[in-house]
C-alpha positions in Angstrom: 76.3 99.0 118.9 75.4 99.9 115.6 73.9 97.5 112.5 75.0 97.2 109.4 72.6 98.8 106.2 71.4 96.7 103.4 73.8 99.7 101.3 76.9 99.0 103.9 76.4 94.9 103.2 76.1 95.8 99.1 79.3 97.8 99.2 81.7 95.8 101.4 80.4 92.4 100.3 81.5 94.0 96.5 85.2 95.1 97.8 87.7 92.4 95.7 89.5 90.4 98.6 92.7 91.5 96.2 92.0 95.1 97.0 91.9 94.0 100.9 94.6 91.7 101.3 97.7 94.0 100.6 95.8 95.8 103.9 95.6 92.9 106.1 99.3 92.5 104.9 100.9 95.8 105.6 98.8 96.4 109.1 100.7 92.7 110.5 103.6 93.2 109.2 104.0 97.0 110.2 103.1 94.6 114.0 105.7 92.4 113.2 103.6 89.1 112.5 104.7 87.3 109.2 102.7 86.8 105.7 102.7 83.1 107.0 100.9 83.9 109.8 98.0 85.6 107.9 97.8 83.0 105.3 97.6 80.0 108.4 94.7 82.6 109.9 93.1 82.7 106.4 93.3 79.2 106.0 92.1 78.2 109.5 88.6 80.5 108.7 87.7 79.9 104.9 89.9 76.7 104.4 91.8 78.4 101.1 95.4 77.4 101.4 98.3 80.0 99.8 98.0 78.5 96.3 94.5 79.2 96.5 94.5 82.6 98.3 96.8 83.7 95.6 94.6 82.3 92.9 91.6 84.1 94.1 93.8 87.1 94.3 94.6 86.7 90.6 90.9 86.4 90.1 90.0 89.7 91.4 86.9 87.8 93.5 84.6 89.8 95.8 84.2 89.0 99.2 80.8 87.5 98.5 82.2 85.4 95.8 85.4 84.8 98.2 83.0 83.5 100.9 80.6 81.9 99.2 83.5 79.3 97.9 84.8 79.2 101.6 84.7 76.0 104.1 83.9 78.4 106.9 85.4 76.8 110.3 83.2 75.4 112.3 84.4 77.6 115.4 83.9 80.5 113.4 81.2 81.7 115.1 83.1 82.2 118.3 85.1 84.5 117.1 83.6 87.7 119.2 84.1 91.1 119.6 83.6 94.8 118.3 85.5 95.5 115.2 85.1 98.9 113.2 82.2 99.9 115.4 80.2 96.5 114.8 80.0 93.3 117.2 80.5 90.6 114.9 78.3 88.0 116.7 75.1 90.3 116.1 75.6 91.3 112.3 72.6 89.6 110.7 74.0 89.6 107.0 76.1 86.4 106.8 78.5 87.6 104.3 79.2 90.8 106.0 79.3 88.3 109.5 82.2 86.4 107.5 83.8 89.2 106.5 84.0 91.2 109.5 85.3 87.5 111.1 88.1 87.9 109.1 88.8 91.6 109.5 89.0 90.5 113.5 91.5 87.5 113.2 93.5 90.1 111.5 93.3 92.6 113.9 93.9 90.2 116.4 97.3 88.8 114.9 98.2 92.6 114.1 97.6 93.1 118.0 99.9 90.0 119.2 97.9 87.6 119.9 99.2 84.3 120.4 98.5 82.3 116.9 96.7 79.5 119.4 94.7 81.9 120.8 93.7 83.4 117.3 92.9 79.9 115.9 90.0 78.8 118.3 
């Protein structure tokens, strides 16, 4: 398994979560899984409820910035598995670790996973 760069954790931890959420969007729905469903994902991991998510959306935030206002869930960290070539229980940069949590939940859902199952 590969591990991320100090350049890969700049780049992706300066993506907007704006710029990132239409995707997440498009790749469940295309699955047919619901905007509710990401949102009650979202919430479960960061805590941010709709009126928030859409607030933060409004601001343009980075992930870093998304994250670092997040109540991360405390069963966060058994959220396990490979996702774009990286094992998100190993990646060292926390930020990049959160992010890369989220990017699996989606992926997940996206993949029909019961909602239970998701929500650890």
């Amino acid at each position: 398994m590969k591990n991320t760069t100090t350049e890969h954790d700049i780049k992706i931890a300066k993506l907007t979560f704006s710029s990132v959420y239409p995707l997440y969007l498009t790749k469940i729905e295309k699955k047919g899984r619901t905007k509710d469903e990401l949102l009650k994902v979202i919430e479960w991991l960061t805590g941010f409820d709709e009126t928030i998510v859409h607030k933060l959306i409004e601001e343009k935030v980075t992930f870093a910035i998304f994250f670092s206002r997040a109540n991360l869930h405390p069963n966060a960290s058994l959220i396990k598995g490979v996702i774009c070539g990286y094992r998100v229980e190993e990646i060292q940069n926390p930020v990049t670790q959160q992010i890369r949590y989220l990017d699996k939940l989606v992926d997940e859902l996206a993949k029909g996973k019961k909602i239970e199952k998701i929500l650890r």
